[in-house]
KEBA-150653 format. One line per field, with one value per residue (C-alpha): residue number from 1; chain; x, y, z. Coordinates in nm, 3 decimals. Example, Ala and Ser with C-alpha at 12.3 -4.5 7.8 and 13.67 -1.06 7.14 Angstrom:
i: [1 | 2]
ch: [A | A]
u: [1.230 | 1.367]
v: [-0.450 | -0.106]
w: [0.780 | 0.714]
This chain:
i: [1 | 2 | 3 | 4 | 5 | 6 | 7 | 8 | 9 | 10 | 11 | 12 | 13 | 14 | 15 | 16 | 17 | 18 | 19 | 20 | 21 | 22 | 23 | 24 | 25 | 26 | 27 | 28 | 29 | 30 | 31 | 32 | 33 | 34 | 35 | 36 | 37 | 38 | 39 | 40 | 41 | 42 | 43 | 44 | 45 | 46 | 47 | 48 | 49 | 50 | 51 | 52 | 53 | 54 | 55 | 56 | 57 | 58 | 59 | 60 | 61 | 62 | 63 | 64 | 65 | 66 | 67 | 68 | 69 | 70 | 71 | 72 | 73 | 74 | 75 | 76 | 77 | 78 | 79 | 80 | 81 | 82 | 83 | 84 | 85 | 86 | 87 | 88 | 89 | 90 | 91 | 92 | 93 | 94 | 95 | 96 | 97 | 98 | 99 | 100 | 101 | 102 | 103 | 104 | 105 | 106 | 107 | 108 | 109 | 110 | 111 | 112 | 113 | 114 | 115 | 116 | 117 | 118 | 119 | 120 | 121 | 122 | 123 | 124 | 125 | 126 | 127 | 128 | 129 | 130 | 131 | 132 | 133 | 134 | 135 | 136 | 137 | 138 | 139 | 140 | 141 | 142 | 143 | 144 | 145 | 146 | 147 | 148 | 149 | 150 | 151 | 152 | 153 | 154 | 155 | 156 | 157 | 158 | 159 | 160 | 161 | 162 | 163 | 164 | 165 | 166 | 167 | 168 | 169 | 170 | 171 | 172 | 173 | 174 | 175 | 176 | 177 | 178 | 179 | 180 | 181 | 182 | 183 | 184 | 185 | 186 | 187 | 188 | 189 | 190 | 191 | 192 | 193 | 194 | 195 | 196 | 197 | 198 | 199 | 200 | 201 | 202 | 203 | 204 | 205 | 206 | 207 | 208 | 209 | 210 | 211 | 212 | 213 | 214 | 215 | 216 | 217 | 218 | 219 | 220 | 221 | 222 | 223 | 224 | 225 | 226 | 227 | 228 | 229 | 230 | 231 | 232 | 233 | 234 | 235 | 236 | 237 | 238 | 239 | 240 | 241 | 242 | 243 | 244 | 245 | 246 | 247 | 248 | 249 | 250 | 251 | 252 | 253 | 254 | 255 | 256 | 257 | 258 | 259 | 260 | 261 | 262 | 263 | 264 | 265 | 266 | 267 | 268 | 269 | 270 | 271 | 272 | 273 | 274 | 275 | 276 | 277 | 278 | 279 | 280 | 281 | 282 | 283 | 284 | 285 | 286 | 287 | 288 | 289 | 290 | 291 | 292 | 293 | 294 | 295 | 296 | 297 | 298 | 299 | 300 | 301 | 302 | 303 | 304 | 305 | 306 | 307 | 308 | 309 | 310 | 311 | 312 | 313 | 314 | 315 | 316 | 317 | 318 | 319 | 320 | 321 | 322 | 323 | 324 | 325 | 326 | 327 | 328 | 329 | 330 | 331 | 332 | 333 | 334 | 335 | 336 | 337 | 338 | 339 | 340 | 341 | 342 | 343 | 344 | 345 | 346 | 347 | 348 | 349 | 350 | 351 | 352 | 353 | 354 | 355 | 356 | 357 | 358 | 359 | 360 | 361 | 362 | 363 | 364 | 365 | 366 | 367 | 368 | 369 | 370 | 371 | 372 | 373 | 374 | 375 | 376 | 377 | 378 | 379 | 380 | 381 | 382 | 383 | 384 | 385 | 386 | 387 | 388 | 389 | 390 | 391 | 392 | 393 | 394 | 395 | 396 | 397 | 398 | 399 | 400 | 401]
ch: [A | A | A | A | A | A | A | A | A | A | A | A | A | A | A | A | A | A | A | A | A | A | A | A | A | A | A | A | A | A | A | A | A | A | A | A | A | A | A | A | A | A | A | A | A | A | A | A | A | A | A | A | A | A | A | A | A | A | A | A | A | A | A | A | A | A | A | A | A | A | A | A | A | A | A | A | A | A | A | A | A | A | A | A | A | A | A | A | A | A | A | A | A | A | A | A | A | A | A | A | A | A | A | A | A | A | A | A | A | A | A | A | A | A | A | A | A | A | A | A | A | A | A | A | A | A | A | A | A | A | A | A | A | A | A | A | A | A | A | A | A | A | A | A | A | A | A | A | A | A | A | A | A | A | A | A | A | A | A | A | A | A | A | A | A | A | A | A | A | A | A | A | A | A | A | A | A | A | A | A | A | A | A | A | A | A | A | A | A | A | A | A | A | A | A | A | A | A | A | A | A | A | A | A | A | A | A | A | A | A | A | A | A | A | A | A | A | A | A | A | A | A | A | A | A | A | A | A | A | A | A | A | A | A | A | A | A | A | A | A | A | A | A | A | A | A | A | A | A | A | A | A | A | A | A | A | A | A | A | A | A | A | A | A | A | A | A | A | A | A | A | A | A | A | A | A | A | A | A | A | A | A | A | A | A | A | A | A | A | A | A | A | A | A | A | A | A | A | A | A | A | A | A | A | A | A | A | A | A | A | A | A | A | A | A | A | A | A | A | A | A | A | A | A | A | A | A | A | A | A | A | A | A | A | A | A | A | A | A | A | A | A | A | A | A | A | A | A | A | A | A | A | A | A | A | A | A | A | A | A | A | A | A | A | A | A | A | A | A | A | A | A | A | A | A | A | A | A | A | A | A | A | A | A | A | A | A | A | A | A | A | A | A | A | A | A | A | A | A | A | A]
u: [3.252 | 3.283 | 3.057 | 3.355 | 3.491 | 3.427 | 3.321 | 3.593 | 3.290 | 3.198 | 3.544 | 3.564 | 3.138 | 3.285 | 3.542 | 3.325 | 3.062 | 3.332 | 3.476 | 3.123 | 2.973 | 3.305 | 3.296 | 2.859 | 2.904 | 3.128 | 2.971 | 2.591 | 2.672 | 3.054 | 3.143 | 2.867 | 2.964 | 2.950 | 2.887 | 2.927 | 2.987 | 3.060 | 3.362 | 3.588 | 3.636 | 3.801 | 3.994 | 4.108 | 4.210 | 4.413 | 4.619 | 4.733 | 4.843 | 5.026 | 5.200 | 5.340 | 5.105 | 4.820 | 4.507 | 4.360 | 4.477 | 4.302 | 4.424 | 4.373 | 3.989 | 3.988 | 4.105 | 3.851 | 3.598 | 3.690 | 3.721 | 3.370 | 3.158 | 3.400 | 3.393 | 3.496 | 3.207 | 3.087 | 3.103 | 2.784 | 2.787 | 2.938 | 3.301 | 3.339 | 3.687 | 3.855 | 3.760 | 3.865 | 4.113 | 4.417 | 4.429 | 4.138 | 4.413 | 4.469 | 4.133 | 4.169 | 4.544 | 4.539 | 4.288 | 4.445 | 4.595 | 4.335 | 4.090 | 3.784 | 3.577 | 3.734 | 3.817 | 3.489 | 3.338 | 3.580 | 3.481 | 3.158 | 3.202 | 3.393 | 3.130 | 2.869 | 3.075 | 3.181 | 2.810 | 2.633 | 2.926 | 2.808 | 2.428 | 2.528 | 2.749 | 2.424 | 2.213 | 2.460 | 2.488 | 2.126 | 2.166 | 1.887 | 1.822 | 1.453 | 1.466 | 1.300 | 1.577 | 1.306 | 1.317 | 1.680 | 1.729 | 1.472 | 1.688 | 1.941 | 1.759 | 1.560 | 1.836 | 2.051 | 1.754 | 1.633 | 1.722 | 2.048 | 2.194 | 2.133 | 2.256 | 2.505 | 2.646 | 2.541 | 2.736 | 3.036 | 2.990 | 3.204 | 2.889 | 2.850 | 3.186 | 3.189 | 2.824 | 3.017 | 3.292 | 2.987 | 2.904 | 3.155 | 3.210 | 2.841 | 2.940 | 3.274 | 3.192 | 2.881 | 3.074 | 3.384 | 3.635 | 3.690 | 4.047 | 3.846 | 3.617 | 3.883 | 4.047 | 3.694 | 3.614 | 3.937 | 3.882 | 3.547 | 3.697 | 3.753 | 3.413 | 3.463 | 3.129 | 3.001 | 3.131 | 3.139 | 2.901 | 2.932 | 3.312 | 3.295 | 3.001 | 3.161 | 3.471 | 3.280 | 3.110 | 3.450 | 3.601 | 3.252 | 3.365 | 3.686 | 3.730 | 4.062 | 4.199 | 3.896 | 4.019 | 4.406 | 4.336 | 4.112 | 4.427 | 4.708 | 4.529 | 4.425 | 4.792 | 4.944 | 4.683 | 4.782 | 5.120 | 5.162 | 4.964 | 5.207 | 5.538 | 5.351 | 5.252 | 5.323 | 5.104 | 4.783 | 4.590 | 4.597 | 4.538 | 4.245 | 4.098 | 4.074 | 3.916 | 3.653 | 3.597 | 3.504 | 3.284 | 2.959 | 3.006 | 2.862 | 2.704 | 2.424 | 2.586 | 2.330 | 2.203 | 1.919 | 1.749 | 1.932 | 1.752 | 1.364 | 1.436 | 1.594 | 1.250 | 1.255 | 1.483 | 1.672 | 1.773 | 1.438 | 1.526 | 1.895 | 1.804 | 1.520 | 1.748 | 2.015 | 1.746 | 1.624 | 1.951 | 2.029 | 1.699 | 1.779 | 2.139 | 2.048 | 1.752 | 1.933 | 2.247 | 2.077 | 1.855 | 2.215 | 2.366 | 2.085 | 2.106 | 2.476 | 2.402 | 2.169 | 2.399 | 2.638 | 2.438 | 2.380 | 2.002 | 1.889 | 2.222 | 2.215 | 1.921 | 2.043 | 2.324 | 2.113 | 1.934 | 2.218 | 2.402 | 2.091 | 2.025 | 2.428 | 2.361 | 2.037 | 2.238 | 2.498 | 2.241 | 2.093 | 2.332 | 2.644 | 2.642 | 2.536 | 2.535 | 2.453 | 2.099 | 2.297 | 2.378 | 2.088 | 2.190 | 2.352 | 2.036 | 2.014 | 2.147 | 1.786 | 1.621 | 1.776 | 1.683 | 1.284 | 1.334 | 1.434 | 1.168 | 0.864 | 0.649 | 0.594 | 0.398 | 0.582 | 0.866 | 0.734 | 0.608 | 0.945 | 1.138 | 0.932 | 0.843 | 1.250 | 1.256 | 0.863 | 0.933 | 1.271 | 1.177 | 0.894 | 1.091 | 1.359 | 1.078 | 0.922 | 1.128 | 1.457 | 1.375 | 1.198 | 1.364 | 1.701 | 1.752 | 1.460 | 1.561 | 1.823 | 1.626 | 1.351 | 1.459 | 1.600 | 1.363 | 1.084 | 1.309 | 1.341 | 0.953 | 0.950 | 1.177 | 0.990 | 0.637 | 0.784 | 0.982 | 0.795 | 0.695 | 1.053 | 1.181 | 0.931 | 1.065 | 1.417 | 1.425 | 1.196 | 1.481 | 1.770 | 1.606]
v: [-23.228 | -22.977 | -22.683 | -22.429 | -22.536 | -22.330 | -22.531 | -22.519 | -22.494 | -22.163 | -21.997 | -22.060 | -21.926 | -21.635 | -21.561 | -21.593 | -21.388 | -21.119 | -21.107 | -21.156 | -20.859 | -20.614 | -20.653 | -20.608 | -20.316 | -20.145 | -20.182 | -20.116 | -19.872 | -19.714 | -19.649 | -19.357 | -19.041 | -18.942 | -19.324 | -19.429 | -19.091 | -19.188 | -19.435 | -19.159 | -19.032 | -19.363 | -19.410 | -19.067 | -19.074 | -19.363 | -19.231 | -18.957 | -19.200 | -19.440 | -19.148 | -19.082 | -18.765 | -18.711 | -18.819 | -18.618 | -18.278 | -17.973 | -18.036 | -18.370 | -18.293 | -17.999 | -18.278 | -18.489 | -18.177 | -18.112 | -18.472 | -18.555 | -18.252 | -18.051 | -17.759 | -17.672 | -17.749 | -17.467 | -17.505 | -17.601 | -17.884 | -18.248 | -18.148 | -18.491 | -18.511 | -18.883 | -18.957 | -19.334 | -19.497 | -19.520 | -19.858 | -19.775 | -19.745 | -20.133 | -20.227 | -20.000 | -20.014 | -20.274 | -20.095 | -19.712 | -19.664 | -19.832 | -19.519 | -19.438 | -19.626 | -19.999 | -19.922 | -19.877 | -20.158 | -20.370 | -20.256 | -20.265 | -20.636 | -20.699 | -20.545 | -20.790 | -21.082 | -21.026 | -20.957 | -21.247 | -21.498 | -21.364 | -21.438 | -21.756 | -21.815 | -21.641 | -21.951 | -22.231 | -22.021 | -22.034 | -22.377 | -22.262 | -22.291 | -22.381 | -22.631 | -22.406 | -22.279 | -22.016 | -21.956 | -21.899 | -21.689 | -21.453 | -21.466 | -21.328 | -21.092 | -20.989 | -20.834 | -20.688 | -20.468 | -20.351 | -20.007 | -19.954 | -20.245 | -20.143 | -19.762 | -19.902 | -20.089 | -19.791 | -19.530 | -19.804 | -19.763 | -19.946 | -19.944 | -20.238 | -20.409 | -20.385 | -20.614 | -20.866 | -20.880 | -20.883 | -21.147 | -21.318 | -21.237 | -21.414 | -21.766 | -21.800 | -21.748 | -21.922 | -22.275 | -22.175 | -22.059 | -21.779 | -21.703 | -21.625 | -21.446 | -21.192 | -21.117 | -21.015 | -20.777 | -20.604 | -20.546 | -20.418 | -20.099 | -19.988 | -19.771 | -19.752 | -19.617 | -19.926 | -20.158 | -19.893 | -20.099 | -20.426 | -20.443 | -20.424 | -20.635 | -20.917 | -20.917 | -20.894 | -21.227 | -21.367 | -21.281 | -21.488 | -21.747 | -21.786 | -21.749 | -21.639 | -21.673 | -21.423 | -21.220 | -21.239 | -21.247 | -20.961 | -20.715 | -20.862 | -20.765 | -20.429 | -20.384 | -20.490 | -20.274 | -19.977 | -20.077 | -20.088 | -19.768 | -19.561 | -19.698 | -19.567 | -19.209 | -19.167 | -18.897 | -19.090 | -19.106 | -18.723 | -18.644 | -18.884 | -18.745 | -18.390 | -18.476 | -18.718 | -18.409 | -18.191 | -18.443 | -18.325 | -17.985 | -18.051 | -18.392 | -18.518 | -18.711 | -18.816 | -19.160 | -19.276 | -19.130 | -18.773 | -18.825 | -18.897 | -18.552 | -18.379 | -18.167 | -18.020 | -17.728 | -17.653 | -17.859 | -18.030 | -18.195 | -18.232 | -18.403 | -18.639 | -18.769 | -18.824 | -18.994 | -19.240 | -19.298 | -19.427 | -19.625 | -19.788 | -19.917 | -20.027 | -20.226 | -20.344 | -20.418 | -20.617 | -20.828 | -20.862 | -21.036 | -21.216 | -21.448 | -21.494 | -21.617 | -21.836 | -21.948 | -22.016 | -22.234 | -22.453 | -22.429 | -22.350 | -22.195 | -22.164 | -21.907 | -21.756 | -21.672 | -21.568 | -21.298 | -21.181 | -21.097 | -20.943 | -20.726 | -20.659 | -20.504 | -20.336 | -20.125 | -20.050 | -19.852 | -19.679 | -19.585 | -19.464 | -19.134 | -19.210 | -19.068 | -19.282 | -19.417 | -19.752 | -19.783 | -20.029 | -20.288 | -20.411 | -20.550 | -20.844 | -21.063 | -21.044 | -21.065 | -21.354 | -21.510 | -21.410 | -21.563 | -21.887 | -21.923 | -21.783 | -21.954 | -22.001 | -21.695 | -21.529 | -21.583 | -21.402 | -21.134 | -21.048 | -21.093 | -20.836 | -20.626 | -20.537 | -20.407 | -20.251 | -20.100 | -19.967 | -19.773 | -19.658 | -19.498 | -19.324 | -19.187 | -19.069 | -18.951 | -18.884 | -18.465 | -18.440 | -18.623 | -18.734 | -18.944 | -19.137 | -19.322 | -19.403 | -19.485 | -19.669 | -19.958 | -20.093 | -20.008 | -20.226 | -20.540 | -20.501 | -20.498 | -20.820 | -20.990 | -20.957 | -21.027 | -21.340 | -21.490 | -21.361 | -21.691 | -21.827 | -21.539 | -21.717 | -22.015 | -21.942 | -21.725 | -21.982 | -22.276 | -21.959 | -21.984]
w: [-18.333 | -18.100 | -18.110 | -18.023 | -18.361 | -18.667 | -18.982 | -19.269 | -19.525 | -19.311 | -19.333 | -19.696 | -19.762 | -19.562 | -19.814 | -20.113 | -19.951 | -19.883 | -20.236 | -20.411 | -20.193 | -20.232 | -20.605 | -20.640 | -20.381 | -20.615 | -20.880 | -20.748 | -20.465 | -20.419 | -20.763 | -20.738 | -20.567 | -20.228 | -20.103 | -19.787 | -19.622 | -19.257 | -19.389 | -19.537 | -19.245 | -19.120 | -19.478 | -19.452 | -19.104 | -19.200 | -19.461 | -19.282 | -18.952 | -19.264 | -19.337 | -19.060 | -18.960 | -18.694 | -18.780 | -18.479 | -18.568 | -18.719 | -19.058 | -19.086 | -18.987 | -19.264 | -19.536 | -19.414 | -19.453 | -19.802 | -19.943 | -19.770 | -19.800 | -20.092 | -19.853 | -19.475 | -19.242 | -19.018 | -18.624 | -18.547 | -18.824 | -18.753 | -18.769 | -18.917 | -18.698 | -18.616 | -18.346 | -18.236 | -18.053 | -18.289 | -18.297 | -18.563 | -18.848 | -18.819 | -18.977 | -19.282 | -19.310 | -19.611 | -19.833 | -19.686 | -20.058 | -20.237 | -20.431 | -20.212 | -20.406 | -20.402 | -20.051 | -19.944 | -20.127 | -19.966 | -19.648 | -19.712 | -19.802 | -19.501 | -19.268 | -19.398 | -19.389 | -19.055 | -18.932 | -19.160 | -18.970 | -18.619 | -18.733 | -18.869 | -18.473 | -18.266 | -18.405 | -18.301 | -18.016 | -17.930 | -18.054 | -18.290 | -18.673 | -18.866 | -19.083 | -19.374 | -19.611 | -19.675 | -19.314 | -19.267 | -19.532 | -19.407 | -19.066 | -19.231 | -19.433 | -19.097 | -18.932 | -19.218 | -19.413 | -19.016 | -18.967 | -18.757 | -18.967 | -19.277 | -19.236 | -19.026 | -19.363 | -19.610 | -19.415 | -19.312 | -18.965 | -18.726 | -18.491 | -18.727 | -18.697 | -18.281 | -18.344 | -18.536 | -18.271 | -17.980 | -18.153 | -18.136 | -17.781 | -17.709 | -17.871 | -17.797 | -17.415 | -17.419 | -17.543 | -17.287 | -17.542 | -17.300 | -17.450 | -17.788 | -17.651 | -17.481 | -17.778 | -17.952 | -17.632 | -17.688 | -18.031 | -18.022 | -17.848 | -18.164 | -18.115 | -17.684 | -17.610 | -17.743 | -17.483 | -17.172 | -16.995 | -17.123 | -17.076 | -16.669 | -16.696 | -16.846 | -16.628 | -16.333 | -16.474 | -16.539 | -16.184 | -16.051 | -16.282 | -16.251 | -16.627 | -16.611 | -16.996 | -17.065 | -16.809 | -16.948 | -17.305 | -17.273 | -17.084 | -17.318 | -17.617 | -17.475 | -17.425 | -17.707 | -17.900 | -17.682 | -17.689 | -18.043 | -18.101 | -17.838 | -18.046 | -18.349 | -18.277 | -17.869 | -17.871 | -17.954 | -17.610 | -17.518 | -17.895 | -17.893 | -17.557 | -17.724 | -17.971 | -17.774 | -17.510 | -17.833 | -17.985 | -17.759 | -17.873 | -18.238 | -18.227 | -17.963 | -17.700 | -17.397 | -17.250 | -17.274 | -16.986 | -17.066 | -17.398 | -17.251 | -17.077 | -17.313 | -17.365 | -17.014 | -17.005 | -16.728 | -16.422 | -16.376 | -16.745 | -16.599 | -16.241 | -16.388 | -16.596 | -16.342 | -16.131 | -16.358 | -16.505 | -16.151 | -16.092 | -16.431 | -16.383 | -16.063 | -16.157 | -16.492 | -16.284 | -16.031 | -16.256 | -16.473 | -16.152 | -16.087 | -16.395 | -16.366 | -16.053 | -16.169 | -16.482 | -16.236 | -16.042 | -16.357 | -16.316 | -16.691 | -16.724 | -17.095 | -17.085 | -16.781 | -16.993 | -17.283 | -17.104 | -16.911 | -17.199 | -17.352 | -17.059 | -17.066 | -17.438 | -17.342 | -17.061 | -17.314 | -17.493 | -17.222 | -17.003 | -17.197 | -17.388 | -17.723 | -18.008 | -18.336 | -18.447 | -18.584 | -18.224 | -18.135 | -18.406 | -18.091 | -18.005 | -18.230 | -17.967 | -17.779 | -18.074 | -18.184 | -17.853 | -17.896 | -18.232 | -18.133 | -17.896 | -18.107 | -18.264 | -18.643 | -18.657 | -18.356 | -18.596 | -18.887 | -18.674 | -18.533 | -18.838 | -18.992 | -18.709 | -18.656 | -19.011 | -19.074 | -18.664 | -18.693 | -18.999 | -18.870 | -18.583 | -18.798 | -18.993 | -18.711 | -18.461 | -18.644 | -18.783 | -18.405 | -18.141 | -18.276 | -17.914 | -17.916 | -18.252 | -17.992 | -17.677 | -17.825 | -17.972 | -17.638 | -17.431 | -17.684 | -17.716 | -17.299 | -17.302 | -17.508 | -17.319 | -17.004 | -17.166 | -17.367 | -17.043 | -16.748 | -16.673 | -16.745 | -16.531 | -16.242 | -16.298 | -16.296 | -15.945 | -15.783 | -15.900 | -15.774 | -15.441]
C-alpha cells in the first residue's frame, strides 16, 4: 500500500471519535456555564459575518464582551475582540446557529479528532509505533493531557487546530504528497502568527526542491481563501489589520527573546533582546538549511527532514510575537521524534515528563512571568534534541561534507 494513503478504517475511527467526543463533551463539559471561554469569541464572531455584519467592529467586540464575560470589559482587560483572518468564519460556519453549548462540544470534538489523526499520521510519519497497546495509548494520552494541549482543547483554541493541520503538513511532505501538504499550510493561517516563520521556511525548502505542487497548491489556496473572503465582506483585510495592530495594546505580544528581557526596563531590556533575537534566527536558520541540505543529498534524509522541521517549529515559537501559553503544543512534532528514538524507559520518561513538566511551568511561571510559560518549553525540547542527537548531528555533517 502506499504510505501516502490514508487507511479507510482511520477515516471512519475518525468519525466515531468525533461524534463520541462531541456528544461526552456536552454532556461532561459544555453544557455547564461559561465553558470553553476562548471559543465564543470565534462562534460569536461568526454569526455576526453569517449575517451579513462585521465581525471586526466595535460592536461586534461589545457582544462578544457581554455574551462572554456578562459585562463590558475595561481597557486594560483582554478586549476579547476577533481577531483572525476572515477566512476564520469557514470553520465554524456549520455549527454558527447551533446554541453555544452544542456548538462548542462539537468543536471541541472536532479539535481532538483532528489532533488525535495528526498523532496517529506523526507515527507513520516517523515510521514509528510500539507494539504495546498499553504503549500507544499512553502516546496518545502523553500529548493531549500536557499542558498547551489540553488548555488548548478546554478553551477551543485554534492554536490547537493550526497543530493538527502542521501535522498534516509534516506527513504529507515527508511521503511527497507535496500538493497535500500545500493545501494544509494554507489553512493553518487561520491563526498567522503561528506559521510566520515556518511558512517562508518551507517554501524556501520547496524552491531547493523543486517541489513545485507545494509551492502552487500552497498560493491557489491562499487565494481562493482570500479571494472568497474579499467577495464576502471586501473590507476584511484593513478591518482585520486594525484590529491585529490593537491586539498588543491589552494582551502580551513579544518573542521569545523580547520575553527573557522583558525584566530589564528600558532600552538595555529593548536592545538585548533585539540582539539575541538576531543571534538566534541566525543560528536556528543556518542549522535549518543545513539539514535540508543534507535531506537533499539523500544521506539519512528521513531524519534530516525530521529535525529540520523540528527546528522549523522551534523558531516559530521564538521568533514571532507571541502571545498564547497553548502556543508550544506546536512542539509535539520534536517530541514525537525523541519518542521514537528513546528507549523503553526514555519513553516513559518523556511521555510523562511533557505532562508532569509543562504543568509544572504554568504553575510556576504563569502569575510571574506570563512569557516564559511561552519561551520555555522550546527552548527545553531544543536542549533535548541536541543532547539526544549530538552524535547523530556528528554523523550527519561529517556524511554532508
Amino acid at each position: 500500500m502506499n504510505n501516502t494513503i490514508i487507511p479507510p478504517a482511520f477515516s471512519f475511527a475518525l468519525l466515531c471519535l468525533f461524534i463520541v467526543a462531541s456528544i461526552s463533551f456536552y454532556f461532561s463539559y459544555t453544557s455547564q456555564r461559561n465553558a470553553v471561554a476562548d471559543f465564543y469569541i470565534e462562534w460569536k464572531g461568526t454569526q455576526v459575518a453569517l449575517e451579513g455584519g462585521n465581525p471586526y467592529s466595535n460592536e461586534t467586540t461589545r457582544l462578544i464582551q457581554l455574551g462572554s464575560k456578562g459585562r463590558l470589559v475595561e481597557p486594560g482587560e483582554d478586549q476579547l475582540a476577533f481577531v483572525y483572518p476572515y477566512w476564520r468564519i469557514f470553520f465554524n460556519a456549520p455549527i454558527a446557529f447551533l446554541s453555544y453549548d452544542w456548538a462548542s462540544a462539537a468543536w471541541l470534538g472536532f479539535l481532538l479528532t483532528l489532533y488525535c489523526g495528526a498523532l496517529y499520521l506523526l507515527q507513520r510519519g516517523l515510521n514509528w509505533k510500539s507494539k504495546s497497546p498499553i504503549k500507544n495509548a499512553f502516546y496518545y494520552l502523553a500529548f493531549i493531557f500536557s499542558f498547551p494541549a489540553f488548555s488548548s482543547l478546554m478553551l477551543g483554541q485554534s492554536a490547537l487546530l493550526v497543530t493538527a493541520f502542521i501535522g498534516g503538513v509534516y506527513y504529507f511532505l515527508k511521503k511527497g504528497a507535496t500538493g497535500t501538504a500545500g493545501v494544509l499550510l494554507a489553512l493553518a493561517t487561520v491563526k498567522p502568527q503561528l506559521t510566520l516563520a515556518l511558512i517562508p521556511l518551507l517554501l524556501i525548502r520547496a524552491l531547493w526542491r523543486r517541489e513545485w505542487r507545494f509551492i502552487i497548491a500552497f498560493f491557489v489556496t491562499m487565494g481562493l481563501l482570500a479571494a472568497i473572503s474579499f467577495i464576502l465582506f471586501p473590507a476584511w483585510l484593513s478591518e482585520f489589520i486594525a484590529v491585529a495592530t490593537r491586539y498588543p495594546s491589552y494582551k502580551p505580544s513579544l518573542t521569545g527573546t523580547a520575553f527573557a528581557f522583558v525584566w530589564l526596563d528600558g532600552a538595555v531590556g529593548t536592545i538585548l533582546g533585539w540582539f539575541c533575537w538576531l543571534l538566534l534566527a541566525c543560528a536556528g536558520v543556518w542549522l535549518w538549511w543545513r539539514f535540508t541540505l543534507i535531506e537533499s543529498g539523500k544521506i539519512k534524509a528521513g531524519l534530516a527532514y525530521d529535525l529540520s522541521f523540528s527546528i522549523a517549529l522551534i523558531l516559530t515559537l521564538l521568533l514571532p510575537p507571541q502571545t498564547n501559553i497553548s502556543n508550544p503544543v506546536l512542539l509535539f512534532v520534536p517530541i514525537a521524534l525523541l519518542m521514537s528514538r528513546a528507549s523503553e524507559r526514555g519513553f516513559w520518561s518523556l511521555a510523562l515528563g511533557i505532562i508532569v513538566i509543562s504543568w509544572l511551568i504554568y504553575f510556576l511561571f504563569y502569575s510571574v512571568a506570563y512569557g516564559a510559560v511561552i519561551i520555555i518549553p522550546p527552548i527545553l525540547i531544543a536542549i533535548f534534541l541536541f543532547f539526544n542527537f549530538r552524535k547523530v548531528l556528528s554523523e550527519l555533517n561529517t556524511n554532508a561534507n
